[in-house]
C-alpha positions as CSV (number, residue, x, y, z in Angstrom):
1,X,87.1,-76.4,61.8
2,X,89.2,-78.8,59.2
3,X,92.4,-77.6,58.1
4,X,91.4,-77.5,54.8
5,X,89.1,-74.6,55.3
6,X,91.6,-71.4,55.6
7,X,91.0,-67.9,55.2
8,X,91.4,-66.8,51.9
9,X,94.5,-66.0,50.7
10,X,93.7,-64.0,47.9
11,X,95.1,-60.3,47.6
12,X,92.8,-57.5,48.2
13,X,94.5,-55.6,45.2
14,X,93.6,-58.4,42.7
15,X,89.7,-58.6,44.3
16,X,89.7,-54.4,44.1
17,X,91.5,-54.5,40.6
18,X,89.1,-57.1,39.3
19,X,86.1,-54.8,40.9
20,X,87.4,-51.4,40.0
21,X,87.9,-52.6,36.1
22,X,85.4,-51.6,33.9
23,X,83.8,-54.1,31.8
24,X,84.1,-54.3,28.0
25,X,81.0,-52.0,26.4
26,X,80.8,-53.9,23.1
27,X,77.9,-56.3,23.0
28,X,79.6,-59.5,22.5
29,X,82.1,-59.9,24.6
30,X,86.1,-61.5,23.8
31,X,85.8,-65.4,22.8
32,X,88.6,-65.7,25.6
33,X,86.4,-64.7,28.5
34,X,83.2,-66.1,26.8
35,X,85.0,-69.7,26.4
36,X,86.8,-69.4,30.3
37,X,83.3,-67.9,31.8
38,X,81.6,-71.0,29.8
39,X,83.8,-73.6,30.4
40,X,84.1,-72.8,34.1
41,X,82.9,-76.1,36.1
42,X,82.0,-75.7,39.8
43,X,84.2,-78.1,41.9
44,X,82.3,-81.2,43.3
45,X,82.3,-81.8,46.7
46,X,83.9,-84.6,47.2
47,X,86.6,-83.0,45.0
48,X,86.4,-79.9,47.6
49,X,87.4,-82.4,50.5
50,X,90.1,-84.3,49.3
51,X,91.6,-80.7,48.0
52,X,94.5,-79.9,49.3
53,X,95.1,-76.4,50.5
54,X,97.0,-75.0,47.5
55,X,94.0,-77.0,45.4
56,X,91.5,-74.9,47.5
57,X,93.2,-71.7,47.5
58,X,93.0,-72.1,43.7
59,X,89.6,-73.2,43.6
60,X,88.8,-69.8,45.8
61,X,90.9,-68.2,43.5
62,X,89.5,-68.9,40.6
63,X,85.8,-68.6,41.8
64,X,86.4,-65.0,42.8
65,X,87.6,-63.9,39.3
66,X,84.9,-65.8,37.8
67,X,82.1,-64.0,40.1
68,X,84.2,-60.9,39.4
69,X,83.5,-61.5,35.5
70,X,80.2,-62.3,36.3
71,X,79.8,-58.9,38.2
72,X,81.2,-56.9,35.9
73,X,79.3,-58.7,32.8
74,X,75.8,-58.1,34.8
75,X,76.9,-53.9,35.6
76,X,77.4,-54.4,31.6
77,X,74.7,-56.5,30.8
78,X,72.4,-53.7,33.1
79,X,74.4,-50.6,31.6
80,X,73.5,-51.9,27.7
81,X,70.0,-52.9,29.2
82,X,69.2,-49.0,30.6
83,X,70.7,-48.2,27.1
84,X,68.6,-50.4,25.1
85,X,65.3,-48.7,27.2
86,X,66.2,-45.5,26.8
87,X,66.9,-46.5,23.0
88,X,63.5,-48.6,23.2
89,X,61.9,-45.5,24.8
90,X,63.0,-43.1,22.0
91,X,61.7,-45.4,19.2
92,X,58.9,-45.6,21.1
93,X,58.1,-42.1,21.5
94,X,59.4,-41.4,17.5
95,X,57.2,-44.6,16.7
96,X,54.1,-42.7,18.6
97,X,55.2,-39.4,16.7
98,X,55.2,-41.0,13.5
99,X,52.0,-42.9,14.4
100,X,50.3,-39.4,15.5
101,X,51.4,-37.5,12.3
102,X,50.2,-40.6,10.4
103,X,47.0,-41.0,12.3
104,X,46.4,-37.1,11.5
105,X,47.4,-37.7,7.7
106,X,44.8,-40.2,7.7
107,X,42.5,-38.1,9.2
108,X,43.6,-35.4,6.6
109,X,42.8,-37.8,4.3
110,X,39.5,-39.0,5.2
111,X,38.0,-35.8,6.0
112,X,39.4,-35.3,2.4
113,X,37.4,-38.2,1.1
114,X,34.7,-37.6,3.1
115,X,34.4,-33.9,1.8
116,X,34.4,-35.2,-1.8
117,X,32.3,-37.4,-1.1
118,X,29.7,-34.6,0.1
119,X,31.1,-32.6,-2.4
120,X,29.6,-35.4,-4.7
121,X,26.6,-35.6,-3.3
122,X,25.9,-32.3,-2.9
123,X,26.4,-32.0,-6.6
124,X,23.8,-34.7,-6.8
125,X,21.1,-33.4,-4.9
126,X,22.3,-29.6,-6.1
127,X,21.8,-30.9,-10.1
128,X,17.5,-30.7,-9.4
129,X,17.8,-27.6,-7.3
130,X,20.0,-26.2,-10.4
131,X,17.0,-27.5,-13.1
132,X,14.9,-25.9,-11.0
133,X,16.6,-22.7,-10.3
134,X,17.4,-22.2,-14.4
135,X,13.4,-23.2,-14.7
136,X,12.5,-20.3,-12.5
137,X,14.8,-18.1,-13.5
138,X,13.3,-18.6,-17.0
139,X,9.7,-18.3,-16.2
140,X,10.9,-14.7,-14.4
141,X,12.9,-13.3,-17.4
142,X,9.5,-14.2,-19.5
143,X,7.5,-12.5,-16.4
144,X,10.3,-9.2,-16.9
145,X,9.5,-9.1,-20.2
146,X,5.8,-9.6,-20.5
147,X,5.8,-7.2,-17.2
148,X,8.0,-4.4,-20.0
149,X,5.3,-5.7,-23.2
150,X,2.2,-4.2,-21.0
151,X,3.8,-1.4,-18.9
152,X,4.7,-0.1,-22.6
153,X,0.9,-1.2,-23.4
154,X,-0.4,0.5,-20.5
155,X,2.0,3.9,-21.4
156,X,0.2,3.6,-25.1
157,X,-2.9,3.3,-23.8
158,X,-2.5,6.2,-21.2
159,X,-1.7,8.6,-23.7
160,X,-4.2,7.5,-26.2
161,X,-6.9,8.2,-23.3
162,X,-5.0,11.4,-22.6
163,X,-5.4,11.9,-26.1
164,X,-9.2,11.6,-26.2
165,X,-9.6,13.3,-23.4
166,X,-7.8,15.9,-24.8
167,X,-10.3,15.5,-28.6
168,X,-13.4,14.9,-25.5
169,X,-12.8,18.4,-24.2
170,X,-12.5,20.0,-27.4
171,X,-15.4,18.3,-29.1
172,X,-17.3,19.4,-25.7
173,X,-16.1,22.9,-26.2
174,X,-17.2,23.1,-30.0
175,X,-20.6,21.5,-28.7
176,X,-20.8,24.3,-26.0
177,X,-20.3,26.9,-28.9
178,X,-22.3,25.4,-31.9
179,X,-25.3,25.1,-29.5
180,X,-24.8,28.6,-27.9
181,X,-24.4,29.8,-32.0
182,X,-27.5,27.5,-32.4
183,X,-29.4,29.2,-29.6
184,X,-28.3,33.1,-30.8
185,X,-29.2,32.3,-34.3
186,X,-33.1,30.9,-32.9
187,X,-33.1,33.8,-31.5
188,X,-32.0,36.0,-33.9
189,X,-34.3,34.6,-36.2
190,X,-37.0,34.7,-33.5
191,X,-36.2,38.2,-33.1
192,X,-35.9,38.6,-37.2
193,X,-39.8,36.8,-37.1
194,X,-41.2,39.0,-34.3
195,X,-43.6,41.5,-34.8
196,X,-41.1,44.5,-35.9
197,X,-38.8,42.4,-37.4
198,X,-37.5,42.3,-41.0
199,X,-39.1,38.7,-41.7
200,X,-42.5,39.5,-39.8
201,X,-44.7,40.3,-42.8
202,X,-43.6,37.6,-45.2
203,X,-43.4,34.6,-42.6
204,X,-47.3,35.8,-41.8
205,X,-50.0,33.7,-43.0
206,X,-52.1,35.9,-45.3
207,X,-56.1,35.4,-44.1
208,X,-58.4,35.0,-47.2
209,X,-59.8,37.8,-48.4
210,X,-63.6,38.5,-47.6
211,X,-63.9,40.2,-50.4
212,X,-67.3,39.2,-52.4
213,X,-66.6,37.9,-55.4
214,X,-68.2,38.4,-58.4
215,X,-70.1,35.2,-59.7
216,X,-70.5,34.2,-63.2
217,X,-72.8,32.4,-64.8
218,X,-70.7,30.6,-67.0
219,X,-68.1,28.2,-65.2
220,X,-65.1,28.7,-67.7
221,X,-64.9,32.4,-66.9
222,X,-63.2,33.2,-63.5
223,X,-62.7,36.7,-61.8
224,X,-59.7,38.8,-62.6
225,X,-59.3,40.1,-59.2
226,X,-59.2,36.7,-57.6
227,X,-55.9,35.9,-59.7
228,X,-54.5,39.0,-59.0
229,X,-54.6,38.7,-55.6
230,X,-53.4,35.0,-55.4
231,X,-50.5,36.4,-57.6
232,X,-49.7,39.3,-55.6
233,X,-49.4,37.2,-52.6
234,X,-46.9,34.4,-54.5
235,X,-44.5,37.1,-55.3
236,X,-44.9,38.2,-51.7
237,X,-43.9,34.5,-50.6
238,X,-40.8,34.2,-53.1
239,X,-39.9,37.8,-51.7
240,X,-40.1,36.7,-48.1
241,X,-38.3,32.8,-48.7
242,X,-35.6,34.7,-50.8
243,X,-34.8,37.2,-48.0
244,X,-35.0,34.1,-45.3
245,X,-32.4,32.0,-47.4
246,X,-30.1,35.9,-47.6
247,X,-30.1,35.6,-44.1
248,X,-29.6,31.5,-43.1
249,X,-26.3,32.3,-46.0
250,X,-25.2,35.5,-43.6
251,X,-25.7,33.4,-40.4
252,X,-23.9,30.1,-41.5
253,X,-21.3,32.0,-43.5
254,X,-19.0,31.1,-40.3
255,X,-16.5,27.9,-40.2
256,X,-18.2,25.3,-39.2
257,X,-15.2,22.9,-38.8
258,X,-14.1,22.2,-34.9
259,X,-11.0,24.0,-33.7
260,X,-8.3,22.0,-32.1
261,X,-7.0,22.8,-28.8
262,X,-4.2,24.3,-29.7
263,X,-6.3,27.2,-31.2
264,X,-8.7,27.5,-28.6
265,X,-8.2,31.7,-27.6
266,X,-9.4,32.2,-31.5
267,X,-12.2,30.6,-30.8
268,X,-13.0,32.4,-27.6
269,X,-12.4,35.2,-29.9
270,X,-14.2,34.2,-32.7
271,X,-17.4,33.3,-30.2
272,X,-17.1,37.1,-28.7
273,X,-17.1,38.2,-32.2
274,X,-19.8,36.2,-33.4
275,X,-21.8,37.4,-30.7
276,X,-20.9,41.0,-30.8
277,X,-22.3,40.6,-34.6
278,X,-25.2,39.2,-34.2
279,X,-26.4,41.2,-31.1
280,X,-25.2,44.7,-33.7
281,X,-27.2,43.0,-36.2
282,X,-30.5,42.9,-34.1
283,X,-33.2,46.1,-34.2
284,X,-33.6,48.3,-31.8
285,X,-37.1,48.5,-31.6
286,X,-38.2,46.8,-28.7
287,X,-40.5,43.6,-29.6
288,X,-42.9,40.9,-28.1
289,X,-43.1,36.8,-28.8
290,X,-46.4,36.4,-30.9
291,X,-48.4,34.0,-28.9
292,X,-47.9,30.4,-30.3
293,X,-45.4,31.4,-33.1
294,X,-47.9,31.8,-35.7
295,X,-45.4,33.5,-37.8
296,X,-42.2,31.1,-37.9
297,X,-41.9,27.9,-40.5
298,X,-42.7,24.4,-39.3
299,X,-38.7,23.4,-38.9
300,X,-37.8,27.1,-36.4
301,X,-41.5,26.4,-34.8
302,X,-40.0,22.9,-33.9
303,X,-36.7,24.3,-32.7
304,X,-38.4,27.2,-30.7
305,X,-40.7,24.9,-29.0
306,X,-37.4,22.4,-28.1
C-alpha cells in the first residue's frame, strides 16, 4: 500500500455531529450550502496521486461533509417527499369528496332536468287525456240531467196513471151502480108491467071490438058507438103514458152525476137506500112474466130482451 493512502484522520465527533444534525426543514435550502454543495468538484485522479497527505486528508475531509450534506438533504428531501404524499393524498381524497358531492349535485340536477322534462311531457300527452276527460265529464253532467228531466217525467207520469186508475175505479164503480140501478128499474118496471101491476091495463093492447056494427047506407054518416069507443080508448092511452112518464120522473129523480172516491161510503149508502126503495115500492101480490112481453113499449121490450 502507498503512503499516500492513510487511514482517515477525521474525528468521529465531527462524522457523528454532522450525522446526528438535523437538516434544515424549509424547502429551499441556505444559498451557502446550495453554492458549496454545487460548487463542490470531485478531485481528479491524477490530482489524487500527486496529493500529499495533508492534501488528501482534506480531500477526505471535505468529501465526508459533503456526503454528510448530501445525506441529510436526501432524509430532508424524503421527509418533505412523505409530506408532500400525505399532502398529495389529502387533496386527493378532498379532490375525490368534492368530485363525489359534485358528481351527486349533477346527478341532483339531472334527475331534476330529467323530471321536468317528463314533467313536460307528461303535460303534453296529459293536455288530450284533460280534453277528453272535460268532454266526458260534459256529456255525463248532460246524462245527470236528462237522467233528473225523465225520472221527474216518469214521477209525473206515475201519478197521472195513479190518477186514472184512481178516476178508472170510480167510473167502474158508478158503471157497477148505474147498471145494477138500470137492471132494478127494468125490473121494476117489468114488475110495474106484469099482470097485477099498476101499468098492466094501459100498456095492454086493446083487441078490436067484434062488436057488429051498424051499416048505413049513406057513406057520410058513421056510427056513434064506433067513435065512442075509439075515444074511450085514447083517453085510456093518455091516462096510461101520463102515469108511465109519473113513474120514469120518480125513478130518475136520483143524482145521476158520478161520485168521487172520496165519497164512496155515500154511495154505498145511497145504492142500499135506492134499493131498499124500490124493492118498498113493489106490490105484494105475487106475479108471472107474460109470455113474450106483449104488454111493455118497443124501447123496455128491447131492454128486457138484452
Amino acid at each position: 500500500m502507498p503512503q499516500s493512502v492513510l487511514p482517515r484522520p477525521c474525528s468521529d465527533s465531527q462524522q457523528t455531529s454532522s450525522i446526528i444534525s438535523p437538516p434544515p426543514t424549509t424547502l429551499h435550502m441556505p444559498s451557502r450550502d446550495r453554492l458549496n454543495t454545487a460548487d463542490y468538484l470531485p478531485p481528479a485522479a491524477d490530482q489524487i496521486d500527486n496529493a500529499s497527505i495533508d492534501e488528501l486528508r482534506f480531500m477526505l475531509q471535505s468529501s465526508l461533509s459533503i456526503n454528510a450534506k448530501l445525506k441529510s438533504e436526501t432524509a430532508h428531501f424524503k421527509l418533505q417527499y412523505e409530506l408532500l404524499s400525505m399532502q398529495a393524498a389529502e387533496d386527493t381524497n378532498r379532490a375525490n369528496v368534492e368530485h363525489e358531492m359534485i358528481r351527486r349535485e349533477v346527478d341532483a340536477l339531472r334527475s331534476a332536468e330529467h323530471a321536468r322534462q317528463a314533467r313536460r311531457e307528461l303535460e303534453t300527452r296529459v293536455d288530450p287525456i284533460q280534453a277528453k276527460y272535460r268532454e266526458l265529464q260534459q256529456a255525463h253532467e248532460a246524462l245527470t240531467k236528462e237522467h233528473d228531466a225523465l225520472l221527474h217525467r216518469f214521477k209525473s207520469a206515475s201519478r197521472l196513471v195513479q190518477q186514472q186508475a184512481e178516476e178508472i175505479y170510480v167510473l167502474n164503480d158508478d158503471r157497477e151502480m148505474l147498471l145494477n140501478r138500470i137492471r132494478e128499474n127494468r125490473q121494476h118496471f117489468h114488475m110495474l108491467c106484469s099482470p097485477g101491476g099498476v101499468f098492466h091495463g094501459a100498456l095492454t093492447p086493446k083487441s078490436p071490438s067484434t062488436s057488429p056494427q051498424q051499416h048505413r047506407t049513406t057513406p057520410r054518416q058513421t056510427p056513434r058507438s064506433s067513435n065512442r069507443g075509439g075515444r074511450h080508448e085514447t083517453e085510456t092511452d093518455a091516462a096510461g103514458f101520463a102515469a108511465l112518464l109519473q113513474a120514469l120522473k120518480h125513478d130518475n129523480s136520483a143524482p145521476s152525476t158520478p161520485i168521487s172516491a172520496s165519497r164512496a161510503p155515500p154511495r154505498a149508502q145511497f145504492r142500499q137506500h135506492r134499493a131498499a126503495h124500490s124493492l118498498s115500492s113493489l106490490p105484494a101480490t105475487p106475479y108471472s112474466r107474460s109470455r113474450g112481453n106483449a104488454g111493455l113499449l118497443p124501447f123496455y121490450r128491447s131492454c128486457t130482451t138484452n
